[in-house]
N, C-alpha and C positions, 0 to 999 in steps of 0.2 A: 779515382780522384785521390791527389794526396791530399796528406793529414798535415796536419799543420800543429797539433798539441794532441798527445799521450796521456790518456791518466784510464780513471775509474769513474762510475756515480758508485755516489754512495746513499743505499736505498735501506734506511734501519742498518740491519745488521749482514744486507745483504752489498756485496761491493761486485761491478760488472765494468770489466776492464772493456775500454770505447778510446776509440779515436778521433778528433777533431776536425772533419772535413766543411768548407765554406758549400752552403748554400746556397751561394748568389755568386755571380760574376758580372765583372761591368764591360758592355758593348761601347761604349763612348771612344771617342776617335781621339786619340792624344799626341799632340803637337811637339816638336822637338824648334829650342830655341838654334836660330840661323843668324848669318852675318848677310845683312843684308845686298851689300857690294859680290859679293859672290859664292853665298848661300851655303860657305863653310859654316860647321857646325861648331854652335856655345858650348863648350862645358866644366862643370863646375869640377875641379880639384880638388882633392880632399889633400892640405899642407899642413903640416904640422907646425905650430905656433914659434916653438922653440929651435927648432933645428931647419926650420925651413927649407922641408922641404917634399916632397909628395911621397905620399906614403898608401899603404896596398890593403885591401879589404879585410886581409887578416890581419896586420899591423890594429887596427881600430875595436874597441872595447865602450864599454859604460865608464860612464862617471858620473859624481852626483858634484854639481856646484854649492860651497855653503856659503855662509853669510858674507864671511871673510873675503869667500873670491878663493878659496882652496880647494882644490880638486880631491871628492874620495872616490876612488876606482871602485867597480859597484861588476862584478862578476857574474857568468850565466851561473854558474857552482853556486852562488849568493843566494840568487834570484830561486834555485832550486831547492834548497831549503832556507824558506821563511819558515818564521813559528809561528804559523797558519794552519789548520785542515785542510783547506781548498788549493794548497798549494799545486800538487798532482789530484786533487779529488772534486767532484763536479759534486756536492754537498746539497741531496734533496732535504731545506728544512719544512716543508707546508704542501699540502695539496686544497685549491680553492679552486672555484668556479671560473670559466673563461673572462666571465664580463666585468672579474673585478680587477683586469690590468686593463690603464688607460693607453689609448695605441700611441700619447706621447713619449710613453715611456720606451717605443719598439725599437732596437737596433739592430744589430746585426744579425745572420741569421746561420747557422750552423746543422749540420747532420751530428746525429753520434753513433757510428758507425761500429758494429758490434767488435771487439780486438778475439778472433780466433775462436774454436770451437768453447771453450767453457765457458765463454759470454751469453753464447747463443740462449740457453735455459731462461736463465736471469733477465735478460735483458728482453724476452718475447713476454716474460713474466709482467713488468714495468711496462710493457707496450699496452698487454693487456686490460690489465688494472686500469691503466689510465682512457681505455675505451669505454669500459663496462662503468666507470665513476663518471663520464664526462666532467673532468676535472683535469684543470692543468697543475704541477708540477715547480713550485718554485724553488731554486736552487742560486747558492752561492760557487764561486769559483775564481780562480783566479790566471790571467792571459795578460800576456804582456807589459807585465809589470806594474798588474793592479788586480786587486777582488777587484768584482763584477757579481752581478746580479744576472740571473737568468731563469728562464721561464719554458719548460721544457711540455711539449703536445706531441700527438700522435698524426703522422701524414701518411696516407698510404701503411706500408707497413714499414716504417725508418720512426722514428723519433727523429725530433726538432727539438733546436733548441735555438732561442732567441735571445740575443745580448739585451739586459735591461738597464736604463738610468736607472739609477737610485732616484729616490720620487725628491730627495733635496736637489736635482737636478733638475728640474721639472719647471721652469718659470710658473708663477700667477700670472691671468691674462689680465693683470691691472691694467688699465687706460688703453686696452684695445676696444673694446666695445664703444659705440656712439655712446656721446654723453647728452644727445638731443632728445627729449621726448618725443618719439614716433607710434603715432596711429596706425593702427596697419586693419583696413578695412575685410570683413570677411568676401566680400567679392574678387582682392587681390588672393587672399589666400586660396580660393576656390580656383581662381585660374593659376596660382604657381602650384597647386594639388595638380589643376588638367595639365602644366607643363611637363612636371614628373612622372606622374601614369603615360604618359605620351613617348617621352622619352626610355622608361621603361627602364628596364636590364641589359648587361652586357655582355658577351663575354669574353674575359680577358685576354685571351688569346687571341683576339680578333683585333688586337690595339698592337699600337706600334712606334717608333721612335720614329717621326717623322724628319725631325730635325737632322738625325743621324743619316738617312738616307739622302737626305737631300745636299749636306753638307760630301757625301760621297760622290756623289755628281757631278758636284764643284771640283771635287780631286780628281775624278776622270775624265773632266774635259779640259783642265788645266795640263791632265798628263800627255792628251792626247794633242795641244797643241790651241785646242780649241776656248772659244770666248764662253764660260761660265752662262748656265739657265739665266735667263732674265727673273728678278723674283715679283710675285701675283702683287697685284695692286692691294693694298689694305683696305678692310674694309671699311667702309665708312661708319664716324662715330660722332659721337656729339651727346652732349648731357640728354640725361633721359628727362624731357618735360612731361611726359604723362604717362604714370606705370603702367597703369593698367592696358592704356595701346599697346607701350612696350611687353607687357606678359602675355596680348593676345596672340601677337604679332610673333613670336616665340612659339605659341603654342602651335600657331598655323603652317610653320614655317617647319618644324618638328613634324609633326604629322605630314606634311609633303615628303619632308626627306626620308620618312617611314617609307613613302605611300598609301598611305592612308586614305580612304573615302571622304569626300569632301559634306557627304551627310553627318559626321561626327563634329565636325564644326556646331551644329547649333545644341552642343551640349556646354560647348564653352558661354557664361554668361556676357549678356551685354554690357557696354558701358555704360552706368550710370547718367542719366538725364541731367543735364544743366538746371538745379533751381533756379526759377527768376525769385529776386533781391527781392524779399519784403518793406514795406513803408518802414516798418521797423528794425531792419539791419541796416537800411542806407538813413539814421536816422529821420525818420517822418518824411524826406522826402520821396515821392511818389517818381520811379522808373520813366525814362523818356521812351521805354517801348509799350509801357502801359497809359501813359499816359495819350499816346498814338493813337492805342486800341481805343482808348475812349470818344477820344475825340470823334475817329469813323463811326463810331459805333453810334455817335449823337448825330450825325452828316446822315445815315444811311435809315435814321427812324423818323426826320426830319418830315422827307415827303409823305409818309405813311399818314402821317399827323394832318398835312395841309389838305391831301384827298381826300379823308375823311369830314374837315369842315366845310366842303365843296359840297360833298355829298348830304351833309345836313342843311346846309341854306337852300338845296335844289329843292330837295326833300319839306321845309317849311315853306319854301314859295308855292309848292305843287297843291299843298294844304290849303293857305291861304284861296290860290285862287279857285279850289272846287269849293268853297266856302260863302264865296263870292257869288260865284254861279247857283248855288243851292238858294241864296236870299232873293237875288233877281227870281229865283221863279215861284217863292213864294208871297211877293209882292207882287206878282202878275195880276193875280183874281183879284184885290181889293179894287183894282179901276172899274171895275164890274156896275157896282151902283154907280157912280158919277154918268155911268152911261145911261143906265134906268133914268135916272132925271132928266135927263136931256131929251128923254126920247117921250117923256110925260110934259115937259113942257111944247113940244112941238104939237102934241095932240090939241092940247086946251087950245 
């Protein structure tokens, strides 16, 4: 890999000449401006203001503009000796814990690549130290025509080192947060817990630049003559009216694209039952589905009621008349003497 900046760290009193190789490269597809009548190519001129007229990649240097609108020529020889330490020197002032850089601060990202055999000692030295401490490495420097801030770990066996903001670089998230008072019920929290365990871990290597491939696609069927993929229908959206369907519906849908056993479903909680309105949240007035229930409820006790007085007027008339019958038959015998006399005066 080439190096892109030469210097040292400087570690106490110990200095370990390193070279400056990028870390990252960018796979993105990038466009060149066309004329669109017949797909000659834009491009930009570098003319010179005063002589008008184009001038060649050596020709062109720094300059700084001042207030006036007066050009100072600002030289790579300049640029190389500032009266800085960091100028050629990657300047370790602090060794802290990982967790105390915010990942807004994270920029670019670099190797420092040992410069020749006397590096080697020093520099496996610094690799190690920084294993054995689990501690990163803070360091000033300065690239391209500015100190810089950097943050220097251990990867495999290379050092890193990571371009940092300075933290006045750093916005406050003023007036990003809602400024609405939101509830957030533990039952949603229990099912965006089951979306997460559901979802799980990744791993990174297994993710991909979709866009890019597909945007490739486009360029090799354009090349080959042919009419461009159709692109997938969108998926369907719309405000979400009720969360918790939306997080179940998530969670189920996660677990399908896992494959997942459909028995782990009833780990995710249900939704919540619909209160019915008390007389006293809909002010004193009584619910027309309550009021319903009452009403059957008066319709279906109704006949219980009228059988039952059927049953008692049967119930006193059956009274009455063995009552009746018990008198008739103890009025019988009293005719008894009336006959005796009749039957004494027939004698005489």
């Amino acid at each position: 890999m080439r190096s892109i900046w030469n210097g040292a760290i400087s570690f106490g009193l110990v200095s370990i000449p390193i070279k400056l190789v990028n870390a990252t490269e960018s796979h993105s597809i990038s466009f060149r401006q066309i004329h669109t009548e017949d797909n000659g190519r834009i491009r930009y001129r570098k003319v010179c203001e005063l002589e008008d007229r184009e001038v060649s990649q050596a020709e062109i240097g720094k300059g700084y503009e001042d207030a006036d609108g007066s050009i100072i020529p600002i030289t790579d020889d300049d640029l190389a000796h500032l009266p800085i330490p960091t100028a050629r020197t990657i300047e370790i002032v602090a060794f802290v814990p990982g967790d105390r850089i915010d990942p807004l601060q994270m920029d670019a990202a670099y190797y420092l690549a040992a410069s020749g055999a006397p590096a080697a000692k020093p520099y496996t030295l610094l690799r190690e130290a920084l294993k054995r401490s689990n501690k990163i490495a803070i360091a000033k420097y300065a690239l391209r025509g500015r100190e810089r801030l950097g943050m220097l770990r251990v990867v495999g066996d290379a050092i890193a080192m990571h371009g940092l903001l300075w933290p006045d670089e750093v916005r406050a998230p003023e007036g990003v947060a809602p400024d609405t008072d939101v509830t957030v019920r533990d039952k949603e929290l229990d099912l965006a817990d089951a979306l997460m365990d559901t979802l799980g871990e990744v791993d990174l290597d297994d993710l991909h630049d979709e866009y890019r491939e597909a945007l490739g696609e486009v360029i090799a069927a354009k090349a080959a003559g042919e009419s461009p993929p159709e692109a997938p229908e969108p998926a369907a959206g719309g405000k979400v009216l009720d969360l918790m369907a939306a997080l179940e519906n998530s969670v189920r849908a996660a677990r399908e694209s896992r494959g997942a056993e459909p028995a782990k479903e009833a780990e995710v909680s249900p939704l919540a039952r619909r209160r019915t309105t008390t007389p006293k949240e809909t002010g004193g007035k009584k619910s027309t589905s309550a009021a319903t229930k009452k009403a059957a409820a008066k319709k279906t006790t109704a006949p219980k009621k009228s059988t039952t007085a059927k049953q008692t007027t049967q119930k006193t008339t059956a009274k009455t008349t063995a009552k009746t019958t018990a008198t008739a038959k103890k009025t019988g015998p009293k005719k008894t003497p009336a006959k005796k006399t009749t039957a004494r005066k027939r004698s005489a």
